[in-house]
PyMOL commands that place a pseudoatom at each C-alpha (Angstrom):
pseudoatom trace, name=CA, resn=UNK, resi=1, chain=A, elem=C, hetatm=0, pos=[-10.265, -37.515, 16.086]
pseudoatom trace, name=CA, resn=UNK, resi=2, chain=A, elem=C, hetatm=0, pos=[-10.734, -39.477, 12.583]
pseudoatom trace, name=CA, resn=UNK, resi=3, chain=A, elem=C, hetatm=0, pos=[-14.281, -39.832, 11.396]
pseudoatom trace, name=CA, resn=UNK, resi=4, chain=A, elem=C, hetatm=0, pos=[-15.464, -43.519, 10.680]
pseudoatom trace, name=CA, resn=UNK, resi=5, chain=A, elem=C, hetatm=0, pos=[-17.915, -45.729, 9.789]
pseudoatom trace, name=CA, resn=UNK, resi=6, chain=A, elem=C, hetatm=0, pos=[-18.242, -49.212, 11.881]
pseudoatom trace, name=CA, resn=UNK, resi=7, chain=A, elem=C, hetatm=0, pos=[-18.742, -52.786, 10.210]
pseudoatom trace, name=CA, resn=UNK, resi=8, chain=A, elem=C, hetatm=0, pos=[-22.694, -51.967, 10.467]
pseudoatom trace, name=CA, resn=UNK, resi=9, chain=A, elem=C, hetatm=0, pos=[-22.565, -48.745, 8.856]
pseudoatom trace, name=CA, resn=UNK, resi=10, chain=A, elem=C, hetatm=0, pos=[-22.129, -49.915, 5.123]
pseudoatom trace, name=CA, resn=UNK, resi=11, chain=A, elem=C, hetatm=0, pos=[-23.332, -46.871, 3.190]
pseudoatom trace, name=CA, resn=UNK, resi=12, chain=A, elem=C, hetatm=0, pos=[-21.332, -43.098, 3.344]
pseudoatom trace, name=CA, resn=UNK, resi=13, chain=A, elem=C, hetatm=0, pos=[-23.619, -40.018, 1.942]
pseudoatom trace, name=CA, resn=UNK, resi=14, chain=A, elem=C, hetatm=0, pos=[-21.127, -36.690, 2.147]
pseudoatom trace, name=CA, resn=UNK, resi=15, chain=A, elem=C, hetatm=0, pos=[-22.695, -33.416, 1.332]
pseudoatom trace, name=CA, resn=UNK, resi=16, chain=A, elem=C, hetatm=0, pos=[-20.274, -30.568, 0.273]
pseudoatom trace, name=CA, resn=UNK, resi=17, chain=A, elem=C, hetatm=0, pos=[-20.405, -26.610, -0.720]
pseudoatom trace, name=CA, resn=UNK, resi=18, chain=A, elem=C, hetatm=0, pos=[-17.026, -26.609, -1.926]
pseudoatom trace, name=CA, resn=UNK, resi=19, chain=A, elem=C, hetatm=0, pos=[-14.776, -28.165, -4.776]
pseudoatom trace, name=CA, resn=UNK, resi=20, chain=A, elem=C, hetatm=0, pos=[-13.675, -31.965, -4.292]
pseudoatom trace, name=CA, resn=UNK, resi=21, chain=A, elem=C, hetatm=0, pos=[-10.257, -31.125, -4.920]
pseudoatom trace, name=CA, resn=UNK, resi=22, chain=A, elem=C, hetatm=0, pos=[-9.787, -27.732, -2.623]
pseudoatom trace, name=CA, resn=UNK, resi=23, chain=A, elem=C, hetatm=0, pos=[-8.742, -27.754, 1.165]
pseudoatom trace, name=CA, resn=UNK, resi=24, chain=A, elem=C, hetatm=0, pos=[-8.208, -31.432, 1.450]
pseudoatom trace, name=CA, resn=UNK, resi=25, chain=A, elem=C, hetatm=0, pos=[-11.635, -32.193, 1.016]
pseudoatom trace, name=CA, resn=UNK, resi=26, chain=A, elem=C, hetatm=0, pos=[-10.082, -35.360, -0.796]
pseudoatom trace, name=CA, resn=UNK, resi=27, chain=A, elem=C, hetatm=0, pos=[-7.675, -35.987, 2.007]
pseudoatom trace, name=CA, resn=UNK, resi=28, chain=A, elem=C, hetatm=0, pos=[-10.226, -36.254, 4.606]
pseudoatom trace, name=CA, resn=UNK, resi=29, chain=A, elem=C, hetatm=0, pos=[-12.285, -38.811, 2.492]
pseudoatom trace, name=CA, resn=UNK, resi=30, chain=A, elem=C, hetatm=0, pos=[-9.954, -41.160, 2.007]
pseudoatom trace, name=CA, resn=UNK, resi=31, chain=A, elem=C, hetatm=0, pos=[-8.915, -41.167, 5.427]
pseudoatom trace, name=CA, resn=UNK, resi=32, chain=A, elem=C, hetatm=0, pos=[-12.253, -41.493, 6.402]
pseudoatom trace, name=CA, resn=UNK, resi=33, chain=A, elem=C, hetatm=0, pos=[-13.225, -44.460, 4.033]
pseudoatom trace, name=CA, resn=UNK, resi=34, chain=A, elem=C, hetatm=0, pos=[-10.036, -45.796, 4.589]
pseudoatom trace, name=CA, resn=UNK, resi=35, chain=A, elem=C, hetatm=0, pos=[-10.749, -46.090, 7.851]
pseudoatom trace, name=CA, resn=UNK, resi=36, chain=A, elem=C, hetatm=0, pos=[-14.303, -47.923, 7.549]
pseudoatom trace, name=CA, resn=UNK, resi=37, chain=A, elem=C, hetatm=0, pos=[-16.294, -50.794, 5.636]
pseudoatom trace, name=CA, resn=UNK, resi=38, chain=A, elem=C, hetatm=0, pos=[-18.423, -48.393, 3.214]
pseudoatom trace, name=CA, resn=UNK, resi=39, chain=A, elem=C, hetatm=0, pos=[-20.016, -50.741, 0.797]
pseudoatom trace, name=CA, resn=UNK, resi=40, chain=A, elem=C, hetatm=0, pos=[-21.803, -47.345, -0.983]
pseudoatom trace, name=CA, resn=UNK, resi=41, chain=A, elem=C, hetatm=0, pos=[-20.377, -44.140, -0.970]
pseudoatom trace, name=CA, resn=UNK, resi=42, chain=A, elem=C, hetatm=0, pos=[-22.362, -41.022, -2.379]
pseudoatom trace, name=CA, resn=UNK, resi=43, chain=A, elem=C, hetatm=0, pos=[-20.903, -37.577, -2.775]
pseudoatom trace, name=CA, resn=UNK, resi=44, chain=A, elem=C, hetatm=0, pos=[-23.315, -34.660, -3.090]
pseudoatom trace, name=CA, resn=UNK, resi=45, chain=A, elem=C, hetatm=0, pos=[-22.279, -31.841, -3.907]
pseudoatom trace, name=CA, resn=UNK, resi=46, chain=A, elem=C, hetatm=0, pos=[-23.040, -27.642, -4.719]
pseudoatom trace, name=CA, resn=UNK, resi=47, chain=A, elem=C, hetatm=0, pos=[-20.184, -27.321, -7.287]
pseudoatom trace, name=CA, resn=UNK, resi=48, chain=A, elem=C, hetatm=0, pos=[-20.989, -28.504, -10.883]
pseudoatom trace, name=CA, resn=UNK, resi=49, chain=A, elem=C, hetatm=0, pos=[-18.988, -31.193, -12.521]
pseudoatom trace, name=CA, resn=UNK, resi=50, chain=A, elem=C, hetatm=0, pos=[-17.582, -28.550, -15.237]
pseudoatom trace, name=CA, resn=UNK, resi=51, chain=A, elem=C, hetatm=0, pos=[-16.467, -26.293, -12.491]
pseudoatom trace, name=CA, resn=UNK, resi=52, chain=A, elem=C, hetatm=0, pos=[-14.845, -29.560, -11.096]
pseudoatom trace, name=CA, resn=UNK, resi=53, chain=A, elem=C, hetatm=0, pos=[-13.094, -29.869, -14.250]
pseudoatom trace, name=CA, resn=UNK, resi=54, chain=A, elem=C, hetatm=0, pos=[-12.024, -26.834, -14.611]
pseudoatom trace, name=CA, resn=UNK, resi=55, chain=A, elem=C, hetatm=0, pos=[-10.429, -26.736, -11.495]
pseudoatom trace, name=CA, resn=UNK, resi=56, chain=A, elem=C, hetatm=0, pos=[-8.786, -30.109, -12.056]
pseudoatom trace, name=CA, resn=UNK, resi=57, chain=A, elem=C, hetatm=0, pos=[-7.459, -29.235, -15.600]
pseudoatom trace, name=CA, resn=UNK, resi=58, chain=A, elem=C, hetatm=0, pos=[-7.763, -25.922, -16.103]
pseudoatom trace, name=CA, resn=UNK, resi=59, chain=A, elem=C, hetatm=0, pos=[-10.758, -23.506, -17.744]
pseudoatom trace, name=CA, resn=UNK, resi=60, chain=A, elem=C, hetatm=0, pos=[-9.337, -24.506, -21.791]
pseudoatom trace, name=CA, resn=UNK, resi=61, chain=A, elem=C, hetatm=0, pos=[-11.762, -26.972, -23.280]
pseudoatom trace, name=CA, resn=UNK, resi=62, chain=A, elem=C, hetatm=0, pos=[-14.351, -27.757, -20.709]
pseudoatom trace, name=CA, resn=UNK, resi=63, chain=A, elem=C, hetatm=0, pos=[-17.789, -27.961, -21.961]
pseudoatom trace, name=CA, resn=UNK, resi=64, chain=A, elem=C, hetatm=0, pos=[-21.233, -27.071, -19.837]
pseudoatom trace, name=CA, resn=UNK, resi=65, chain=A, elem=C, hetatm=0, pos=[-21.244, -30.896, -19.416]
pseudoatom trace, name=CA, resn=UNK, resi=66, chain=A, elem=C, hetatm=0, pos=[-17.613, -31.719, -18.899]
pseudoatom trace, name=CA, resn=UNK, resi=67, chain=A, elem=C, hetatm=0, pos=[-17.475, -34.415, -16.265]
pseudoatom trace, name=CA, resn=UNK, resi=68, chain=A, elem=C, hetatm=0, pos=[-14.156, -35.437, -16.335]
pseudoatom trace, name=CA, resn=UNK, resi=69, chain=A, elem=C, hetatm=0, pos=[-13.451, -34.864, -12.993]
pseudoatom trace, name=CA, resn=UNK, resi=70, chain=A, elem=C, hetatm=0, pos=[-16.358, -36.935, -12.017]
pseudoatom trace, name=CA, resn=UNK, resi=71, chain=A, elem=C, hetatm=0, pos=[-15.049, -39.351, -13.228]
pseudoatom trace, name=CA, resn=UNK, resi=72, chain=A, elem=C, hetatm=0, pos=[-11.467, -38.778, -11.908]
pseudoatom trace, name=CA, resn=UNK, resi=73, chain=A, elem=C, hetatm=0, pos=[-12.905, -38.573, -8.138]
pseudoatom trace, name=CA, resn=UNK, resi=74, chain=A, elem=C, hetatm=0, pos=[-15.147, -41.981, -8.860]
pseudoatom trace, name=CA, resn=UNK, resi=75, chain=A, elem=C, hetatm=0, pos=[-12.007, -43.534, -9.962]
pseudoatom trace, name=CA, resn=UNK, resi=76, chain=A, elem=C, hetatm=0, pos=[-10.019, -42.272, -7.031]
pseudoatom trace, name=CA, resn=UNK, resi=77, chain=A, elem=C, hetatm=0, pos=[-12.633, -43.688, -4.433]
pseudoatom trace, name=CA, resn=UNK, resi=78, chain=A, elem=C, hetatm=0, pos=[-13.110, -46.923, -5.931]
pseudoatom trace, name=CA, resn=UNK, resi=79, chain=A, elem=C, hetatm=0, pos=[-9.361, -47.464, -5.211]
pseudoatom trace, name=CA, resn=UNK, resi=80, chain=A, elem=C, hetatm=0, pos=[-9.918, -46.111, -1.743]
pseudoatom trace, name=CA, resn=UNK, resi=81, chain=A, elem=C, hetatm=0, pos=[-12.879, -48.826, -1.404]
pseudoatom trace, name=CA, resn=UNK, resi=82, chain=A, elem=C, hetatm=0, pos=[-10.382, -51.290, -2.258]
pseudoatom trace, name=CA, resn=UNK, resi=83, chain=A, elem=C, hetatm=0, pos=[-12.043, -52.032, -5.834]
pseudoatom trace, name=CA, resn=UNK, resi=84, chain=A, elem=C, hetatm=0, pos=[-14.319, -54.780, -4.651]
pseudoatom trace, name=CA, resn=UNK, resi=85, chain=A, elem=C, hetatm=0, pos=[-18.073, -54.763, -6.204]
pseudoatom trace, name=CA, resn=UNK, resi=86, chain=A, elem=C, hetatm=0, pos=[-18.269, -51.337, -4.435]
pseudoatom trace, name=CA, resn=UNK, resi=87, chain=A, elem=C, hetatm=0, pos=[-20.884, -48.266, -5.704]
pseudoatom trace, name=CA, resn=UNK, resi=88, chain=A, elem=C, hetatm=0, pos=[-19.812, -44.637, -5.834]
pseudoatom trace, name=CA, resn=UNK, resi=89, chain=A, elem=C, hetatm=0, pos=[-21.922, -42.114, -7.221]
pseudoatom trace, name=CA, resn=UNK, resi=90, chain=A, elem=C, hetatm=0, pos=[-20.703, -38.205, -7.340]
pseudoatom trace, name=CA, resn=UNK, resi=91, chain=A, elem=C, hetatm=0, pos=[-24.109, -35.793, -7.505]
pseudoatom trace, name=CA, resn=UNK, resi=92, chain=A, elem=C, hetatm=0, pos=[-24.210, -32.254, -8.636]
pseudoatom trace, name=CA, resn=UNK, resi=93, chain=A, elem=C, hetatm=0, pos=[-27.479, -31.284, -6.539]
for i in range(1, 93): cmd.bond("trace and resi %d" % i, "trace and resi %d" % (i + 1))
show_as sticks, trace
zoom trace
């Protein structure tokens, strides 16, 4: 059964341990915000944005700070949230 937020549910917080981009940890978010009116969505997670990037584009040239794929997964949901006046935030915690 797909996961979804209702019309009075505007704000999605998801808290991951693993990599954005592994096990179709991507996947499952758009189908979930696909499938609902988020207004907000925040993603926490355990994985630092230059481990992100190195998984994205490979370990040559990322920095301690690299947040490329930050960005890349911001830019990804904003589509998802159909680019209206939406806010995403991705959190390294």
């Amino acid at each position: 059964m797909l996961q979804s937020g209702n019309s009075s549910q505007p704000k999605a917080v998801f808290f991951l341990s693993s990599p954005l981009g592994s096990g179709g940890l991507l996947a499952t978010m758009q189908d979930i915000i696909n499938a609902s009116h988020f207004e907000e969505v925040i993603v926490f997670t355990a994985v630092c944005s230059a481990m992100h990037s190195v998984i994205e584009y490979g370990p040559a040239n990322v920095t301690d700070d690299d947040s490329r794929a930050f960005d890349l997964y911001r830019s990804q949901i904003q589509e998802w949230l159909w680019l209206c006046n939406k806010v995403i935030r991705t959190l390294f915690i």
